[in-house]
C-alpha positions as CSV (number, residue, x, y, z in Angstrom):
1,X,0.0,0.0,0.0
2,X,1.4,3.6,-1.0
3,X,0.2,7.1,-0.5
4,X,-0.5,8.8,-3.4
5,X,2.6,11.5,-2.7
6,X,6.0,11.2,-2.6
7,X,7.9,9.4,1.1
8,X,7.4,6.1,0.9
9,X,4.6,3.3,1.9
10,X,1.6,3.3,4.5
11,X,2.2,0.0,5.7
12,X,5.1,-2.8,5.6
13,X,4.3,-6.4,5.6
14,X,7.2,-8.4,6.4
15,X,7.6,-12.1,7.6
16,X,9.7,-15.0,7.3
17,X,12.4,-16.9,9.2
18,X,11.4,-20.7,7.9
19,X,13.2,-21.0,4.7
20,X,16.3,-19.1,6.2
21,X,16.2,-22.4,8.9
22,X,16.4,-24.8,6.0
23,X,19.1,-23.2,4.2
24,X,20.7,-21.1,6.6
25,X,21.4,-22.2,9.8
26,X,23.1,-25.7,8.5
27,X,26.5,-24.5,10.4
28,X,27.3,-22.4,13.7
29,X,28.9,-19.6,11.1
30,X,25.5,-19.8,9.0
31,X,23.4,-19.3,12.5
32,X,25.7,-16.1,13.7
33,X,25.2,-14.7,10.4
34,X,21.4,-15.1,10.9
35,X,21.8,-13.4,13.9
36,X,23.1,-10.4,12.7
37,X,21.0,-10.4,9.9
38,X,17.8,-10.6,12.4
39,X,19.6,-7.8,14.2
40,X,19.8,-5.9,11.2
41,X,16.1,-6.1,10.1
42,X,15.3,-5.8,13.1
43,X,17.0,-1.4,12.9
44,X,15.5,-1.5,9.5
45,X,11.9,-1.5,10.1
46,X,12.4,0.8,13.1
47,X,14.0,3.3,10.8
48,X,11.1,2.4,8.5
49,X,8.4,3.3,10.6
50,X,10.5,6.9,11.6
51,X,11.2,8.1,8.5
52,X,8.3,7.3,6.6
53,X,5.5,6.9,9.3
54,X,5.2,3.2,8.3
55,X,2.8,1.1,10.0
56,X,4.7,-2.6,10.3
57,X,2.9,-5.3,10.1
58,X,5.4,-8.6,11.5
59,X,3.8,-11.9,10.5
60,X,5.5,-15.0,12.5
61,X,5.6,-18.0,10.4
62,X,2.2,-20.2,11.3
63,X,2.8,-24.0,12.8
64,X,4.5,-26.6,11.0
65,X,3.2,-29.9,10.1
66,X,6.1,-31.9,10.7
67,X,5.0,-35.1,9.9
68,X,3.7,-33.9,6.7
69,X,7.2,-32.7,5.5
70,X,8.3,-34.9,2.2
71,X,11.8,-35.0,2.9
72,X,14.1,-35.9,5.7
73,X,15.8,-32.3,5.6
74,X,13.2,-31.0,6.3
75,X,11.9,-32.8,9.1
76,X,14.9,-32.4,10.9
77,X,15.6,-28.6,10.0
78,X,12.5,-27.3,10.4
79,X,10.2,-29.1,12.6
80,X,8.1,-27.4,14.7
81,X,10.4,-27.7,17.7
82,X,12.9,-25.7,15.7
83,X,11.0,-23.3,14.1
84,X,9.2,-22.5,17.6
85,X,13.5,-21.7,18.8
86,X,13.5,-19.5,15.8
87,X,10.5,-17.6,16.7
88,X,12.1,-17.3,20.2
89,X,14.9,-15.9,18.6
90,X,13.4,-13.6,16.9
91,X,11.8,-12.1,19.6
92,X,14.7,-11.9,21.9
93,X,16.7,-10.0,19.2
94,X,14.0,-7.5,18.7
95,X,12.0,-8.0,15.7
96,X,8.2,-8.2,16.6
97,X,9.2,-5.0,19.1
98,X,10.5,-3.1,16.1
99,X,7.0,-3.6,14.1
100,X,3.9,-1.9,14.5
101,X,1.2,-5.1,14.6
102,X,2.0,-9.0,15.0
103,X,0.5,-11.3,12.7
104,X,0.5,-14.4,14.9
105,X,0.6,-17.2,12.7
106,X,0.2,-20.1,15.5
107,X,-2.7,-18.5,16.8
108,X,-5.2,-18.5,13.6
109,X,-3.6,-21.6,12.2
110,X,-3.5,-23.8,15.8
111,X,-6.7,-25.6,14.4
112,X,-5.4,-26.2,10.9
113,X,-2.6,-28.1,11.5
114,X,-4.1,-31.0,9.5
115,X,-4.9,-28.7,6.6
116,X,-1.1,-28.1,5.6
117,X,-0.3,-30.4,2.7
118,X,3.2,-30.0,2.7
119,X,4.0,-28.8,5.9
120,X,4.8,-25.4,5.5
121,X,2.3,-24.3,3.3
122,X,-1.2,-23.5,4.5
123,X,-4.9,-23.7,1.8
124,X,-5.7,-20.6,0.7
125,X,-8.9,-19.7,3.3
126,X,-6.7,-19.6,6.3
127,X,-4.3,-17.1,4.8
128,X,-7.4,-15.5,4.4
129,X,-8.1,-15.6,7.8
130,X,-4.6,-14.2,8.4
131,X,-5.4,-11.5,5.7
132,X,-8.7,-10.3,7.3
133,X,-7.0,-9.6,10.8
134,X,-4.2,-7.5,8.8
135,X,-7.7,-5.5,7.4
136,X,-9.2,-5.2,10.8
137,X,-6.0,-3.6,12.3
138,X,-5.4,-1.0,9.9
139,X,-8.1,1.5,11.7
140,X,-6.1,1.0,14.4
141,X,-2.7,0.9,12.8
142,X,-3.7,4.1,10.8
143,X,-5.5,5.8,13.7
144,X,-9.2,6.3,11.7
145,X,-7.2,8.2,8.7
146,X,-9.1,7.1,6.1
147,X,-7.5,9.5,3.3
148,X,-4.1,8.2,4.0
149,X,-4.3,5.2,1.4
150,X,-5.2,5.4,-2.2
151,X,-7.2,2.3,-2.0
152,X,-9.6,3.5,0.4
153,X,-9.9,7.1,-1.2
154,X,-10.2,5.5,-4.4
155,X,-13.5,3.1,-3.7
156,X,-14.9,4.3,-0.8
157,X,-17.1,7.3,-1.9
158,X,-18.8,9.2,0.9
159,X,-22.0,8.6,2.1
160,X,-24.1,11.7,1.2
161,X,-23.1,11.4,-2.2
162,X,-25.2,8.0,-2.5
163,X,-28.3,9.8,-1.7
164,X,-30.8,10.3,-4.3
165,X,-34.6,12.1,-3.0
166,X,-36.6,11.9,-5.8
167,X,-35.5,7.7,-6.2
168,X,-36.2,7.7,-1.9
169,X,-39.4,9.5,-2.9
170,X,-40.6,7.3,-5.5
171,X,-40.0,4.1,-2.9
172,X,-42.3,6.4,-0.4
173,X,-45.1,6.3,-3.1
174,X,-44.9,2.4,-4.2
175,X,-45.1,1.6,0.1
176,X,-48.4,4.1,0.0
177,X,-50.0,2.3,-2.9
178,X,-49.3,-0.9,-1.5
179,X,-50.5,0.0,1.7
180,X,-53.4,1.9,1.5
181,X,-55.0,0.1,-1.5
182,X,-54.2,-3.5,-0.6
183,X,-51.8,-4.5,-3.3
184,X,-48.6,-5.7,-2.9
185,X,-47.9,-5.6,-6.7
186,X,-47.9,-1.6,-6.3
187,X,-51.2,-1.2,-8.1
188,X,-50.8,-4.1,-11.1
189,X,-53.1,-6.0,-9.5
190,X,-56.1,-3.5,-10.4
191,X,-55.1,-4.5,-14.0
192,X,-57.5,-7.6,-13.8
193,X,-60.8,-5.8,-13.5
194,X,-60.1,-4.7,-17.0
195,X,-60.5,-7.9,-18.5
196,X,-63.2,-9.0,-16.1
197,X,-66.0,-7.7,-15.0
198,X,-66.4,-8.2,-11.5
199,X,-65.5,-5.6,-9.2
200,X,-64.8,-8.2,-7.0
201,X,-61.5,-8.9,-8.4
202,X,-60.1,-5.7,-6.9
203,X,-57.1,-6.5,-4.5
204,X,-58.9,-4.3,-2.3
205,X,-62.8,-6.6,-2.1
206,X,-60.6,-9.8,-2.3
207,X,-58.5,-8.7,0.8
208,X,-62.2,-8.3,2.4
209,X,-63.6,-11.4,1.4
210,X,-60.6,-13.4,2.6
211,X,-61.4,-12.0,6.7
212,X,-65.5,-12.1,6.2
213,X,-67.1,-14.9,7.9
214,X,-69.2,-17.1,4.8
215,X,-72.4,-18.7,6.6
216,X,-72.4,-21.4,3.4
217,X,-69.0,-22.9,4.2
218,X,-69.6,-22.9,7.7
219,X,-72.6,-25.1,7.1
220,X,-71.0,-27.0,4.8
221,X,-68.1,-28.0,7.4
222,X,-70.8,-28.6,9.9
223,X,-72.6,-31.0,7.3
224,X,-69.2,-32.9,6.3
225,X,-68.4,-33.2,10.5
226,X,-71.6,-34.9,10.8
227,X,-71.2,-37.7,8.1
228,X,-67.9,-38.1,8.8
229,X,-69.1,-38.8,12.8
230,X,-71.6,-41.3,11.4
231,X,-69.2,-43.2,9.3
232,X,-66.7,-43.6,12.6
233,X,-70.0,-44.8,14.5
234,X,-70.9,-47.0,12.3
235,X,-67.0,-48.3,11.8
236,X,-67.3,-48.8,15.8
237,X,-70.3,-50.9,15.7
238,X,-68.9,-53.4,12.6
239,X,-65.9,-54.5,14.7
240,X,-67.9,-54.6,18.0
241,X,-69.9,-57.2,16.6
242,X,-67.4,-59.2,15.0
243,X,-65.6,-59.4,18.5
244,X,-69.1,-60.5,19.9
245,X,-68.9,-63.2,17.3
246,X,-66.3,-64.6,17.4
């Protein structure tokens, strides 16, 4: 992420350490050199965040699947015992102190252990785990400046310029129409009555008709309770005198 002016970058995502374990750290004079190395990026990012204001984001290398690791290298360079000394090492010489937010990689990948096919290397929805955290910081990382990246100035527009009162107006009269004349098709359903004649087609008589109390099918359910009351009765006598005969 850069600012759109000259002095450099808004935020600073750095992270590593497992790779330099394989291949770095085979001999005592490779693991000195990594020290000094560590210090050194360590004074970077410091001088990062001074001189340009940088937010540093410091992402320690998630858990590793050692007995998914396909070779013998690297199962016994970088195992999780070792790589949890080099994370220990890192911290002691400075680095997650010199950055501005920690990405802790055991922490959102401590369930997922499983889900690394090679080891190392994580599926891509829990670095987007990882990546939504980053997102979620950067209000605090950036202190609620949003003008100070070009992404967010860019496509974010402000909310007063989404407003629109004659659309919010026009909305207002389709919830009347439906509301006061009983249609929830906005007035289409007032269409029917010219192609038929009865008025009581009208959403408005139908909406009526639906909560009026019809003396005929009330009858008519009284009529279909009584024969069905007579066919249980005589059901009931049938088997009572088959029991008696037999």
């Amino acid at each position: 992420f850069s600012r759109e002016r000259e002095g450099g970058p808004d935020i600073i995502i750095a992270g590593g350490g497992v790779w330099d374990k394989l291949h770095l750290s085979v001999t005592d004079e490779d693991q000195s050199s990594q020290e000094e190395t560590i210090k050194t990026l360590a004074s970077e990012l410091k001088s990062m965040r001074k001189m340009f204001g940088a937010s540093v984001v410091w992402f320690v290398p998630p858990i590793i699947n050692t007995v998914a690791l396909n070779s013998d290298e690297k199962r016994s360079q970088i195992s999780e015992g070792n790589i949890e000394e080099m994370r220990r090492m890192y911290h002691e010489l400075g680095v997650p102190q010199s950055a501005s937010f920690i990405l802790d990689g055991p922490h959102f990948t401590q369930d997922r252990v499983s889900d690394s096919f090679d080891g190392v290397h994580y599926p891509n929805h829990v670095y987007d785990a990882g990546s939504q955290i980053v997102l979620n910081a950067l209000d605090q990382l950036w202190g609620g400046d949003m003008n100070k990246s070009i992404i967010t100035r860019s496509y974010l527009p402000a909310t007063s310029s989404l407003i629109n009162p004659y659309l919010g107006m026009m909305m207002l009269c389709f919830v009347l129409i439906g509301l006061f004349y009983f249609d929830g098709y906005f007035g289409v359903g007032y269409l029917a009555q010219f192609f038929v004649k009865k008025m009581s087609l009208s959403p408005s008589e139908l909406y009526k008709d639906a909560f009026d109390h019809h003396p005929e099918s009330t009858a008519q359910d009284q009529t279909s309770k009584v024969e069905y009351n007579e066919s249980v009765g005589l059901t009931g006598r049938s088997s009572s005198s088959l029991s008696r005969r037999r």
